[in-house]
C-alpha positions in Angstrom: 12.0 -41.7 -54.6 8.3 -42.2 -55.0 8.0 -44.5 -51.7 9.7 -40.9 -49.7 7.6 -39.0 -51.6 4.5 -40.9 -50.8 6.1 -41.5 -47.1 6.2 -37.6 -46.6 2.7 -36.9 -47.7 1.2 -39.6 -45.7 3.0 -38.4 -43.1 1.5 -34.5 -43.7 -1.7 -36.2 -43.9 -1.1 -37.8 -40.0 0.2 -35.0 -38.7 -3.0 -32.7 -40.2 -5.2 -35.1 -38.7 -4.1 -35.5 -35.4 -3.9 -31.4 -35.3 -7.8 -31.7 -36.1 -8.1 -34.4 -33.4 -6.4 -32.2 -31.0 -8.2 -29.4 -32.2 -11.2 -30.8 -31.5 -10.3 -31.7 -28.2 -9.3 -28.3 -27.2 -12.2 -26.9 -28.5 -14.5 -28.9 -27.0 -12.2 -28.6 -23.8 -12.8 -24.7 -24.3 -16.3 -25.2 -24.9 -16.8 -26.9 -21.6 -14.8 -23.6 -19.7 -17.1 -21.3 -21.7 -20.0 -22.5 -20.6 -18.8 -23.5 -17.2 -17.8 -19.4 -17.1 -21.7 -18.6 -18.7 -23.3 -20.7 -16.1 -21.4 -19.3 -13.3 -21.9 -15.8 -14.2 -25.8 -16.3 -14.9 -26.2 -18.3 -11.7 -24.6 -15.5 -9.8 -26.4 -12.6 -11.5 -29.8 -14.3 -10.4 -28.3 -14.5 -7.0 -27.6 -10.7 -7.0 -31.1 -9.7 -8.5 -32.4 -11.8 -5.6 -30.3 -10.3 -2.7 -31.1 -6.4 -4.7 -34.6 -7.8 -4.6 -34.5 -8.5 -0.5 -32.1 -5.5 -0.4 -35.3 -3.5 -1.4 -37.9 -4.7 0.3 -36.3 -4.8 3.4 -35.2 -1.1 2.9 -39.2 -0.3 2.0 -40.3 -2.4 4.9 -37.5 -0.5 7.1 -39.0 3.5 5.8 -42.4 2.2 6.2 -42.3 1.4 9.9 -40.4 4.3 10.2 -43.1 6.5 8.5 -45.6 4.9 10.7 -43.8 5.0 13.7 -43.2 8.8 12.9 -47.1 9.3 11.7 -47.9 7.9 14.9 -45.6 9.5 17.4 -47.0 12.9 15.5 -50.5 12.1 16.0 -49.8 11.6 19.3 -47.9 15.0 19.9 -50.8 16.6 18.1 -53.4 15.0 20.5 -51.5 16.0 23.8 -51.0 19.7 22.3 -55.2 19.8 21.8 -55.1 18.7 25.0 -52.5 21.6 25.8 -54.6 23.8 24.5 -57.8 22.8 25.8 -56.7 22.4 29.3 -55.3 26.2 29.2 -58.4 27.4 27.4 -60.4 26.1 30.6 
């Protein structure tokens, strides 16, 4: 009787342990997906502040030669309407 006893609680005890042994190995399996998951995400949400970054400053670059282009094509237009004006005022 005492040697099953003592059988069956050493045997509880194994069983416990290698739970916590597995345990630990799933959690630290779990850990390394985590931060596999973290690192992934973070590396890609620099990437997209980056391309948002170039996004931008090629969109500013884009309206500023347009605004020049525009400023200068008016000048332009105002010069040869002077000139309009000047040549029929004479």
């Amino acid at each position: 009787m005492v040697n099953r006893i003592m059988m069956r609680q050493r045997f509880k005890q194994w069983v416990g342990s290698t739970e916590y042994i597995l345990n630990i190995a799933e959690g630290a399996a779990r850990g390394h997906k985590l931060m596999e998951k973290r690192r992934l995400r973070n590396n890609f949400m620099r990437y997209l502040a980056k391309v948002k970054e170039l996004r931008r400053l090629e969109h500013i670059n884009k309206r500023v030669a347009w605004f020049s282009d525009t400023r200068s094509s008016t000048a332009t237009n105002d010069v040869f309407q002077s000139w309009r004006l000047f040549v029929k005022q004479n």
